[in-house]
C-alpha positions as a printed Julia matrix, in Angstrom:
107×3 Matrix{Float64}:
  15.38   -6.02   -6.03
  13.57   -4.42   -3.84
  10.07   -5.87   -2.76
   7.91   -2.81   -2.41
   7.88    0.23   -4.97
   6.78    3.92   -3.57
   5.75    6.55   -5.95
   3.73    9.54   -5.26
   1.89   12.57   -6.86
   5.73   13.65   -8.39
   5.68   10.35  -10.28
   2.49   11.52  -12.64
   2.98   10.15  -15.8
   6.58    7.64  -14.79
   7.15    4.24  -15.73
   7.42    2.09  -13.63
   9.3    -1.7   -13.97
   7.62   -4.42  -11.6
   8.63   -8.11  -11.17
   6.18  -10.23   -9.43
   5.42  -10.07   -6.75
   6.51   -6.87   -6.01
   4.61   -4.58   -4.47
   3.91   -0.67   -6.22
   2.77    1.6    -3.57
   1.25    4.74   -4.47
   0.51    7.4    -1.86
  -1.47   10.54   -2.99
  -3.05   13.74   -0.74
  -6.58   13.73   -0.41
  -8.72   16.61    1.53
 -11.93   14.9     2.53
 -13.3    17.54    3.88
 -13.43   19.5     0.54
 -15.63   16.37   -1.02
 -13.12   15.91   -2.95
 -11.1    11.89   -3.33
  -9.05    9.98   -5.79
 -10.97    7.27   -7.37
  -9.46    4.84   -9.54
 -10.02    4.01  -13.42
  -9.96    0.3   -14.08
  -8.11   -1.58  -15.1
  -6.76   -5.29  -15.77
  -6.21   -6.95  -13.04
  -4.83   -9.59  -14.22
  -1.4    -8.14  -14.12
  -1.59   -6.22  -11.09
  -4.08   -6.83   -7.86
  -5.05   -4.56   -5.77
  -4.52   -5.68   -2.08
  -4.68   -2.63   -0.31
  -6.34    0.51   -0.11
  -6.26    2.94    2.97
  -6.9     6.13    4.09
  -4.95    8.03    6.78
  -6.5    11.19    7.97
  -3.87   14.29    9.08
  -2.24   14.81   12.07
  -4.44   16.62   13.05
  -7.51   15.01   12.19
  -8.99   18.29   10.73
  -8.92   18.83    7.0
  -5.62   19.28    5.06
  -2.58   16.57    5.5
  -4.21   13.5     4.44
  -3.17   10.44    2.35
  -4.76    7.61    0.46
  -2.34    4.44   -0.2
  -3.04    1.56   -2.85
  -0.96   -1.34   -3.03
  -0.52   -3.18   -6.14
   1.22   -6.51   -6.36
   2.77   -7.83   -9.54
   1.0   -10.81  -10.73
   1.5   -11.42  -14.28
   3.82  -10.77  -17.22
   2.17   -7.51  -19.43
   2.02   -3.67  -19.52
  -0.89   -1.81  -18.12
  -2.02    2.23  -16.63
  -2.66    2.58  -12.98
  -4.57    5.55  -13.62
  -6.94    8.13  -10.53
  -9.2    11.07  -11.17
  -9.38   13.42   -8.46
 -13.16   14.25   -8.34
 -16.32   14.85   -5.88
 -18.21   12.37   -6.39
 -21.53   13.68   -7.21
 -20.0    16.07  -10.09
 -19.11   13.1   -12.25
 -20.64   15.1   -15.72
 -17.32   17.85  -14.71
 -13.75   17.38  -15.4
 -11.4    15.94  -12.84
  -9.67   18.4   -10.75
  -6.74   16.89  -11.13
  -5.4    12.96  -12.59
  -2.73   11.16  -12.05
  -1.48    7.41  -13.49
   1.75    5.75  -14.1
   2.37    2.97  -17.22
   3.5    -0.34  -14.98
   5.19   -3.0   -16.61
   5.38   -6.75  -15.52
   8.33   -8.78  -16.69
């Protein structure tokens, strides 16, 4: 077992098996400078806590190449979505741009 779980933007929609107290890491790309940034729907925490979230601009500092990174440790046995919404902030009444979540399972 493995203590720390990586899934990115290719694991939309994935299950994903947890046994506490692993760790699920999810890294998406974010471009700031658009407006645009994942923000997460929530959900229980009993089963997972969040005990991490960080930003880490491009290499270059300038726009494009940028990641956000939650970390999730197992806590409890139960099933719940990890879900985001890629949005600017201010256009809440629109659609998402894009989504992205993964079903996570505690045993």
């Amino acid at each position: 077992m493995s203590g720390i779980v990586e899934i990115g933007e290719a694991h939309n929609g994935d299950h994903v098996e947890l046994i506490a107290p692993q760790i699920l890491r999810i890294t998406l790309p974010e471009v700031r400078t658009s407006g645009f940034r994942w923000v997460m729907r929530p959900f229980d925490h009993h089963t997972v806590a969040l005990v991490a979230d960080e930003f880490e601009p491009g290499v270059s500092g300038q726009g494009g190449g940028a990641t956000h990174r939650w970390e999730f440790r197992a806590e409890t046995t139960g099933a719940i979505e990890i879900a985001f919404d890629y949005r600017r902030p201010w256009e809440r009444a629109l659609p998402a741009a894009r989504s992205f979540s993964v079903s996570v399972r505690v045993t």
